[in-house]
C-alpha atoms as an extended CHARMM CRD file, in Angstrom:
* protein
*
       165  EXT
         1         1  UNK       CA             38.4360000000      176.6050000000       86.4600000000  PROA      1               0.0000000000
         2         2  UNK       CA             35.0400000000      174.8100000000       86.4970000000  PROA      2               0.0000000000
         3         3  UNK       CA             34.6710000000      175.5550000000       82.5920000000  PROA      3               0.0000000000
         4         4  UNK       CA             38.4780000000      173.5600000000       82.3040000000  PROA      4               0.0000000000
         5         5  UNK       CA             37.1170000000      170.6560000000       84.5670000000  PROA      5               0.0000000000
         6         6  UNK       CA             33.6510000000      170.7430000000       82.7410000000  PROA      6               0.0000000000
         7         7  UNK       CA             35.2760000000      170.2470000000       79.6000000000  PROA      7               0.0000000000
         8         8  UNK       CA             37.7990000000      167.7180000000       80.7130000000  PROA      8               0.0000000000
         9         9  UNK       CA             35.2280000000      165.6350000000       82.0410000000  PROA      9               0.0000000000
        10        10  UNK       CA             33.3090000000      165.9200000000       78.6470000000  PROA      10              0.0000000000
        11        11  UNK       CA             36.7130000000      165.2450000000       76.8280000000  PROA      11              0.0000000000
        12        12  UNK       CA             36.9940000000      161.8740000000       78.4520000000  PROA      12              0.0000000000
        13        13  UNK       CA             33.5800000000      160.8310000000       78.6030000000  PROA      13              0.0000000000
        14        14  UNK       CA             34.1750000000      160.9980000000       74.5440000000  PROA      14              0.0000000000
        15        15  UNK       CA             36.9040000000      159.4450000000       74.1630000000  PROA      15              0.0000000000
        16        16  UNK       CA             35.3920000000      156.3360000000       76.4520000000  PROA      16              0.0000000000
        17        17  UNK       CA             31.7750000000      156.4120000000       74.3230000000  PROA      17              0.0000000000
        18        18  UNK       CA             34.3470000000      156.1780000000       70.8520000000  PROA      18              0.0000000000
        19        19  UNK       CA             36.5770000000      153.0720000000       72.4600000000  PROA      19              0.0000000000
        20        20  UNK       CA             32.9380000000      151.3420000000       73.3590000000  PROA      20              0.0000000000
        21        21  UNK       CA             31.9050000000      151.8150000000       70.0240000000  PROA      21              0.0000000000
        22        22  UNK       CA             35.4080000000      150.7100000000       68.4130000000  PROA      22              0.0000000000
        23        23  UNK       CA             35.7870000000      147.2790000000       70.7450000000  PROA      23              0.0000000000
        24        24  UNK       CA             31.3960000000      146.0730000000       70.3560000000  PROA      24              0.0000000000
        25        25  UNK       CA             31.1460000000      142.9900000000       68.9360000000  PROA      25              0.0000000000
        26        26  UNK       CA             29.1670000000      143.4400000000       65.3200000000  PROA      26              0.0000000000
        27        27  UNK       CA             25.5740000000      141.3930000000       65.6040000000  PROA      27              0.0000000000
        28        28  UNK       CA             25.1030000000      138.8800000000       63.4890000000  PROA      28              0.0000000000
        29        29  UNK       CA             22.8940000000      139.3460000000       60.7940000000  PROA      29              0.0000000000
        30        30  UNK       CA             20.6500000000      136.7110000000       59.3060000000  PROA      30              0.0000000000
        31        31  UNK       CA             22.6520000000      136.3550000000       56.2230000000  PROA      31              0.0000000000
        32        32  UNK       CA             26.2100000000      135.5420000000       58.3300000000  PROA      32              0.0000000000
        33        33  UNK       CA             26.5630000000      131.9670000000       59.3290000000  PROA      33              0.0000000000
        34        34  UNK       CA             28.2900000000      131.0230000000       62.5560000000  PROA      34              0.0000000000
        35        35  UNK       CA             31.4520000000      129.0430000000       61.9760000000  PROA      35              0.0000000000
        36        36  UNK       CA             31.3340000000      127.0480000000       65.4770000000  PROA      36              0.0000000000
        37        37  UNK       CA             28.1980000000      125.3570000000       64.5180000000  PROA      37              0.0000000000
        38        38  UNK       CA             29.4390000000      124.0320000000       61.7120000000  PROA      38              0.0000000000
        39        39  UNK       CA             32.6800000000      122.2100000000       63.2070000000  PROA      39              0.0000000000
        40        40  UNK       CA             33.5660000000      118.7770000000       61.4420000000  PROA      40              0.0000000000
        41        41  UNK       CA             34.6550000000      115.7700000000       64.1470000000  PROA      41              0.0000000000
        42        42  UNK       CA             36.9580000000      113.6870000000       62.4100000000  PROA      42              0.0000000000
        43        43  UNK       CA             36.2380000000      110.4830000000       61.1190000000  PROA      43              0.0000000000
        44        44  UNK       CA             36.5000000000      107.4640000000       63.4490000000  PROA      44              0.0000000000
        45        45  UNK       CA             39.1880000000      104.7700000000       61.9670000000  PROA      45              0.0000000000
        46        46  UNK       CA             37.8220000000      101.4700000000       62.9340000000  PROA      46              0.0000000000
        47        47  UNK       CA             41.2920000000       99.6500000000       61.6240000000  PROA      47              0.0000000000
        48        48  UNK       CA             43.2730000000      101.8980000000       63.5780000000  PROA      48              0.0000000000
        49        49  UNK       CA             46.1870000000      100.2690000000       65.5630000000  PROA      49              0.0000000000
        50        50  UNK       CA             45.8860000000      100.0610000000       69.3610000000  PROA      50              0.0000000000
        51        51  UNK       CA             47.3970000000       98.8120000000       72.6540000000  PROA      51              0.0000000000
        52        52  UNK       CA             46.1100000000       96.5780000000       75.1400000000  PROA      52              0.0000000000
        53        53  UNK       CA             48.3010000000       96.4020000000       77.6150000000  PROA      53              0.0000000000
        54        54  UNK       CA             48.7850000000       93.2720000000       80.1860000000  PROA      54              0.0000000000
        55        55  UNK       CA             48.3940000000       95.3710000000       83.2280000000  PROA      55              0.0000000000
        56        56  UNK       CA             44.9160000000       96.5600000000       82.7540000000  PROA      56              0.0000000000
        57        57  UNK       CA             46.0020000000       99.9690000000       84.8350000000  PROA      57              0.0000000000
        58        58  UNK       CA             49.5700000000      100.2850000000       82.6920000000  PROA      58              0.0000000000
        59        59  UNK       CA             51.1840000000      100.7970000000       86.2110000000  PROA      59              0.0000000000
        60        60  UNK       CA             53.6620000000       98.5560000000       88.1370000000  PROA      60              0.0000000000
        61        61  UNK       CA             54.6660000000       99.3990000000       91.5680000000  PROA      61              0.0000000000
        62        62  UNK       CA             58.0100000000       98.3290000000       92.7650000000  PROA      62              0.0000000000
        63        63  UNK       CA             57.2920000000       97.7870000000       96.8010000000  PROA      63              0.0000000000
        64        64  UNK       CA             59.8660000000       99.7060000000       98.5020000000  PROA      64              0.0000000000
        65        65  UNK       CA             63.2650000000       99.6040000000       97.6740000000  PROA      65              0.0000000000
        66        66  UNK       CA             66.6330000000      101.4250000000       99.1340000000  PROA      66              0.0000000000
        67        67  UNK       CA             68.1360000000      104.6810000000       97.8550000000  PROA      67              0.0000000000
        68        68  UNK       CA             70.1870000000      103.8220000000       94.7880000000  PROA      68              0.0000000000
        69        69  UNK       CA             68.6340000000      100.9160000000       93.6060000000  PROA      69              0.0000000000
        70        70  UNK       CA             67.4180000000      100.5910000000       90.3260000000  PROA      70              0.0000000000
        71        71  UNK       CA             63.9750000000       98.8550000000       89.1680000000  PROA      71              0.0000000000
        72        72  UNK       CA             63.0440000000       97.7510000000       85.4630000000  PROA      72              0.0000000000
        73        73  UNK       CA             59.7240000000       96.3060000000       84.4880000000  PROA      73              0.0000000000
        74        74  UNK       CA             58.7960000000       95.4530000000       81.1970000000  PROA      74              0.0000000000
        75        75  UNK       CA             55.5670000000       96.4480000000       80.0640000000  PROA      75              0.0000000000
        76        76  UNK       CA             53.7230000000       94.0610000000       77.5340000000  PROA      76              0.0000000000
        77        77  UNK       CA             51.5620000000       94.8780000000       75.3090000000  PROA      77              0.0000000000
        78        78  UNK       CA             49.6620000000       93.3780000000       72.2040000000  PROA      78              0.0000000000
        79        79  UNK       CA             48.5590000000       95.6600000000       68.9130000000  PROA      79              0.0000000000
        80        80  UNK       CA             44.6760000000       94.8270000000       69.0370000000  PROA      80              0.0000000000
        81        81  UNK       CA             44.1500000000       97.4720000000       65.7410000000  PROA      81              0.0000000000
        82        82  UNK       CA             44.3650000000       96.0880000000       62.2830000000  PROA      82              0.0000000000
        83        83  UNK       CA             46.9810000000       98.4920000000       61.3420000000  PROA      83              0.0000000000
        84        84  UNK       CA             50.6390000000       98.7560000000       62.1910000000  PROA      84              0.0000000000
        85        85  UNK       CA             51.6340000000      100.0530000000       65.5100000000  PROA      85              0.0000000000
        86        86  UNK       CA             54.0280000000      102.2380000000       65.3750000000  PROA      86              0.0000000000
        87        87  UNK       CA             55.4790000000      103.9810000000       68.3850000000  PROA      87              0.0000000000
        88        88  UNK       CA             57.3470000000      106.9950000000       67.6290000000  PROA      88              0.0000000000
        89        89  UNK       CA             59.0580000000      108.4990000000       70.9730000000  PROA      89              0.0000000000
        90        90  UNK       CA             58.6910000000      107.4000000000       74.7680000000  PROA      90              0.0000000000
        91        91  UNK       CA             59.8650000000      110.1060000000       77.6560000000  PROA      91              0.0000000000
        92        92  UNK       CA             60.4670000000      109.6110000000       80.7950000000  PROA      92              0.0000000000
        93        93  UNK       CA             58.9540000000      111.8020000000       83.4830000000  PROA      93              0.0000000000
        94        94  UNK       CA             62.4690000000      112.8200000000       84.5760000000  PROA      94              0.0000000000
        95        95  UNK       CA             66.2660000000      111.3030000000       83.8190000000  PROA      95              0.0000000000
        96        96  UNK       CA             65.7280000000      108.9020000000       86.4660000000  PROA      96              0.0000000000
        97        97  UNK       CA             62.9420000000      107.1460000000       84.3570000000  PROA      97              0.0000000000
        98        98  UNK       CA             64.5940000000      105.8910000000       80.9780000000  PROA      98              0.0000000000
        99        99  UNK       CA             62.1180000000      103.7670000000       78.4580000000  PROA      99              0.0000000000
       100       100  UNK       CA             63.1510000000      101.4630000000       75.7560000000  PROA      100             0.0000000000
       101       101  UNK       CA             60.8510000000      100.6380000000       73.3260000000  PROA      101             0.0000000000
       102       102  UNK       CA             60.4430000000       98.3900000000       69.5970000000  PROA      102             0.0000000000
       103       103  UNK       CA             61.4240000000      100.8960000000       66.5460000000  PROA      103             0.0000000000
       104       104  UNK       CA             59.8100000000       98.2210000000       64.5790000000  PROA      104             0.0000000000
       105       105  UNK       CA             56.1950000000       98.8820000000       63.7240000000  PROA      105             0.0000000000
       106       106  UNK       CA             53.7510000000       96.4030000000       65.4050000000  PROA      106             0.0000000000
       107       107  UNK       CA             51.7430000000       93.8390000000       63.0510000000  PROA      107             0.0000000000
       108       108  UNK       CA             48.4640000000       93.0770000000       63.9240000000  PROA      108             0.0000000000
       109       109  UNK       CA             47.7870000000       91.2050000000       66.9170000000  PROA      109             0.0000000000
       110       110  UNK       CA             51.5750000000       90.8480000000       67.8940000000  PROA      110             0.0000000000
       111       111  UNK       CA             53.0080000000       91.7400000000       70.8350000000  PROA      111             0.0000000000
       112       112  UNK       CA             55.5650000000       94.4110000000       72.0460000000  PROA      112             0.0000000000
       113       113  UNK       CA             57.6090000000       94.7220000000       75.1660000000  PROA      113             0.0000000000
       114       114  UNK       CA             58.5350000000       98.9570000000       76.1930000000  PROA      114             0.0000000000
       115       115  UNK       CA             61.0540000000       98.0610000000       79.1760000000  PROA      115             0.0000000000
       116       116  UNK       CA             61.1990000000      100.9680000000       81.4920000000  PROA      116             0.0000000000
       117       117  UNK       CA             64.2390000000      101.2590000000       84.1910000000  PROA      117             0.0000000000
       118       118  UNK       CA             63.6280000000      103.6330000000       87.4630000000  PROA      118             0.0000000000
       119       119  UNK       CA             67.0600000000      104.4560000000       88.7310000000  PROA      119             0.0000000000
       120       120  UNK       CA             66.2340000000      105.8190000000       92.8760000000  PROA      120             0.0000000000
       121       121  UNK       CA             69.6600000000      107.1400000000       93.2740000000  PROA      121             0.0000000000
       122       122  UNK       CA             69.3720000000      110.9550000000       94.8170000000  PROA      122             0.0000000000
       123       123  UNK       CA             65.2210000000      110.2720000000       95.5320000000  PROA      123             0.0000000000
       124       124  UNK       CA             63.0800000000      109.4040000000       98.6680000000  PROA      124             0.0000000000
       125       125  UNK       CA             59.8940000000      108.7900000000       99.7230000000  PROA      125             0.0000000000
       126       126  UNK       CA             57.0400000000      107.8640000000       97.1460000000  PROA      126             0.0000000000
       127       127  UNK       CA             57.8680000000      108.0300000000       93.7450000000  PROA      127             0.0000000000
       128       128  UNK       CA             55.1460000000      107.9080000000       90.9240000000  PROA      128             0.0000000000
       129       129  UNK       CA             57.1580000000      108.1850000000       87.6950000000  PROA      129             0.0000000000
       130       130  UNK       CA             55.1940000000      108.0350000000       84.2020000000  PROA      130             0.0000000000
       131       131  UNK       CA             56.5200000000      107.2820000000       81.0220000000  PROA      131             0.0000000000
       132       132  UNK       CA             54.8200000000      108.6260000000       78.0660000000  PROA      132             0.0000000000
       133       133  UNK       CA             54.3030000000      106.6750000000       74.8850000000  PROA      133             0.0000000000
       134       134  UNK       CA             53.2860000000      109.1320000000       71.1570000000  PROA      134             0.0000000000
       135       135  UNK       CA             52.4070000000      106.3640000000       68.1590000000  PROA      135             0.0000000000
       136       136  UNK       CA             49.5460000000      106.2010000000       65.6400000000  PROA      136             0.0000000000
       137       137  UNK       CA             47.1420000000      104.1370000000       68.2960000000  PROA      137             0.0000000000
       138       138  UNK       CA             44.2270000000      105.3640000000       69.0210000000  PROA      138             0.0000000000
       139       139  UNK       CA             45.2020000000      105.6120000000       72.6700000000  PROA      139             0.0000000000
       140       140  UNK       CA             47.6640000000      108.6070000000       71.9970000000  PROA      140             0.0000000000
       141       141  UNK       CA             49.2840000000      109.1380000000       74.2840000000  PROA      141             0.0000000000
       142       142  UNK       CA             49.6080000000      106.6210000000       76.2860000000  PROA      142             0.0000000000
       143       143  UNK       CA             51.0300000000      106.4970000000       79.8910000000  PROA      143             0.0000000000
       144       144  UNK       CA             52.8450000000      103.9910000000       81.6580000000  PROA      144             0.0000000000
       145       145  UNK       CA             52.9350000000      104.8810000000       85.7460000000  PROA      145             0.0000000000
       146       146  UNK       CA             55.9910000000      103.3210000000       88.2080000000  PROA      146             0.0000000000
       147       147  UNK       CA             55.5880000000      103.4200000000       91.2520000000  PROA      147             0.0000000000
       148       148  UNK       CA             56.8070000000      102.7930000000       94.8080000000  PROA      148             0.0000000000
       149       149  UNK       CA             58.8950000000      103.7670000000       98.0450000000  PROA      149             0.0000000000
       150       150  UNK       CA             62.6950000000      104.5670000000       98.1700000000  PROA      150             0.0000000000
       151       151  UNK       CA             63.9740000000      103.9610000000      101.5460000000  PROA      151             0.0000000000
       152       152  UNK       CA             67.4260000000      105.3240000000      102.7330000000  PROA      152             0.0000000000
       153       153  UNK       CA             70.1580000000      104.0360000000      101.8640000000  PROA      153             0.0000000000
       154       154  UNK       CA             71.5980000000      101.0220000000      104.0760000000  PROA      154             0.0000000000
       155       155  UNK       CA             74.1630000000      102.6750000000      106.5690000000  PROA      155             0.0000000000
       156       156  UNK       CA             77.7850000000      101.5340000000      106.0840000000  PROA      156             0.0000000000
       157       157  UNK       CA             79.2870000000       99.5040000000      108.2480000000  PROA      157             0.0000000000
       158       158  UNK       CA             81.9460000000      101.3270000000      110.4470000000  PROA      158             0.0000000000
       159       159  UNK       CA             85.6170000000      101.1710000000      110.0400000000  PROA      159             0.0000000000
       160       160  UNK       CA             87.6240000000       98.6150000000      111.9680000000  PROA      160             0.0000000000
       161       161  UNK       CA             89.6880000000      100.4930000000      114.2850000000  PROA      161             0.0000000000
       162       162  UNK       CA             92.6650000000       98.6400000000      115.4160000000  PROA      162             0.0000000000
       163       163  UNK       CA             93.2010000000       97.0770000000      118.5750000000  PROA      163             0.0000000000
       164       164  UNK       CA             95.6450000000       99.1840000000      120.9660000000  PROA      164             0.0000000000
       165       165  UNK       CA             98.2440000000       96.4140000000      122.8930000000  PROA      165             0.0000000000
C-alpha cells in the first residue's frame, strides 16, 4: 500500500514538473526584439475638425420640473477644426433622452445646433441623462449631460360630487 501511494505521489509530482515546463514563458534572447517597445502613436492632425461648445461644461440643467414634463435644450456648438465636422450618430442615455442633430457636415468655423429633448414621464428624483455624440472631431466622443429634478406629478383635482337637496 505505501509502494501504491509512493508511486502515486511520484506520478503527480511528474505530471506537475511537465505542465511547469509546458506553460514557462521562453526568455528572451538578445537577438529577439520586444514588440511593446516599439509601439507607433499615431500622428497628431492639426486640421482636424473639432467642437467648442457654448456651454463650456456641455451640460444644461433643467431646475426641477413635474413628472411628465418634457425639457429640450439646444446645444450650440461651432466647428473650430479646419476640416469638416461631421457627426455620424448621437444616443441617448435611455428612450427618455432623444437627440437631433445636423446630417450635414460642418464647414469650418460654422456653427451647429444638436437639440436634445428629456421626456420625465415614468422618472423621479435627480436625473443626469447624457447624450453621446461619434464624428471625426478630435473630441470623440463627445458627451452632452441633462440634468435636473422631476417632482411628482401635480395631484388632480377631485371630482365634483353633486349636491344632495
Amino acid at each position: 500500500m505505501k509502494k501504491n501511494i509512493l508511486l502515486a505521489s511520484a506520478f503527480m509530482f511528474a505530471v506537475a514538473f511537465a505542465n511547469a515546463q509546458a506553460t514557462a514563458t521562453p526568455a528572451v534572447t538578445p537577438t529577439q526584439t520586444d514588440q511593446s517597445a516599439t509601439e507607433v502613436k499615431p500622428v497628431e492632425n492639426k486640421n482636424q475638425a473639432d467642437f467648442k461648445f457654448t456651454e463650456t461644461s456641455m451640460e444644461y440643467s433643467y431646475g426641477t420640473i413635474k413628472q411628465g414634463e418634457s425639457v429640450t435644450h439646444n446645444f450650440e456648438f461651432t466647428n473650430s477644426g479646419k476640416e469638416p465636422l461631421v457627426i455620424t450618430s448621437a444616443h441617448g442615455s435611455c428612450g427618455c433622452t432623444v437627440p437631433d442633430w445636423p446630417k450635414e457636415p460642418i464647414k469650418k468655423g460654422e456653427k451647429g445646433v444638436i437639440k436634445v429633448t428629456f421626456n420625465s414621464a415614468g422618472k423621479m428624483g435627480p436625473q443626469d441623462k447624457t447624450v453621446t455624440i461619434n464624428s471625426n472631431a478630435k473630441t470623440n466622443p463627445a458627451v452632452l449631460h441633462i440634468k435636473g429634478n422631476v417632482d411628482k406629478p401635480a395631484d388632480a383635482p377631485a371630482p365634483a360630487t353633486p349636491d344632495a337637496h
